[in-house]
C-alpha positions in Angstrom: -5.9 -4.2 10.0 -5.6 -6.8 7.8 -8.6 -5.7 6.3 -7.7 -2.1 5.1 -4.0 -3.9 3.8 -6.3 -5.2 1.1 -8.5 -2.8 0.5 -5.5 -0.4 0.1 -3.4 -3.1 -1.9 -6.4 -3.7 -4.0 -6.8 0.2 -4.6 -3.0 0.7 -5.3 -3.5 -2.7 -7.7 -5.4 -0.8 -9.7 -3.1 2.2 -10.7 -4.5 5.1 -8.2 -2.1 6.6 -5.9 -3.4 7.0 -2.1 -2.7 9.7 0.7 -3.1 10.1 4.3 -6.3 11.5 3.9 -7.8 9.8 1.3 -7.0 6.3 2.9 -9.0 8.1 6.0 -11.9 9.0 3.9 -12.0 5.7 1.8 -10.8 2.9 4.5 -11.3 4.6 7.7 -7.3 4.1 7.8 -5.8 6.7 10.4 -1.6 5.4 9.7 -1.7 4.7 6.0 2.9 4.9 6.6 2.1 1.8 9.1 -0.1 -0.2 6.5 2.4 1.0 3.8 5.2 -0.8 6.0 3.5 -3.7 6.3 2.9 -4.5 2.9 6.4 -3.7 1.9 7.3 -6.5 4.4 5.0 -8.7 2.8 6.9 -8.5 -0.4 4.0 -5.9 -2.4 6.4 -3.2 -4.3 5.0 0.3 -3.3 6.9 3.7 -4.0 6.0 6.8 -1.9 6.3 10.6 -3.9 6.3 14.2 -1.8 3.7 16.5 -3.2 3.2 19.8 -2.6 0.0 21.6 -1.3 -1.2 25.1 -2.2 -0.8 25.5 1.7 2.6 24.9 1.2 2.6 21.1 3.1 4.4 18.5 1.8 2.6 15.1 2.2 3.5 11.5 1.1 1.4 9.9 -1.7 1.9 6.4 -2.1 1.8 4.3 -5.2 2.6 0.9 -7.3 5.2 1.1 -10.2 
């Protein structure tokens, strides 16, 4: 796991913002929220925004101020 923490802290690093389902497709990462939590405990600064699908699901897309 440790791993995909730095792949997705490397990819947030860099400006893009990350969902479930990207971090799936890009990192093979099945509980983004779990990696999310860890590297808030680490220290990393990483803000989370609800967006709104034309399906009409809400899902969590993570980011770095």
């Amino acid at each position: 796991m440790e791993t995909q923490n730095k792949m997705i802290k490397a990819h947030l690093k860099k400006g893009l913002r990350l969902t479930s389902l990207e971090a799936l497709e890009l990192f093979g990462c099945f509980r983004l929220s779990a990696r999310i939590s860890e590297l808030k405990t680490s220290g990393f600064n990483v803000e989370k925004v609800m967006i709104d699908l034309p399906n009409g699901k809400r899902i969590a897309e993570y980011y770095m101020p």
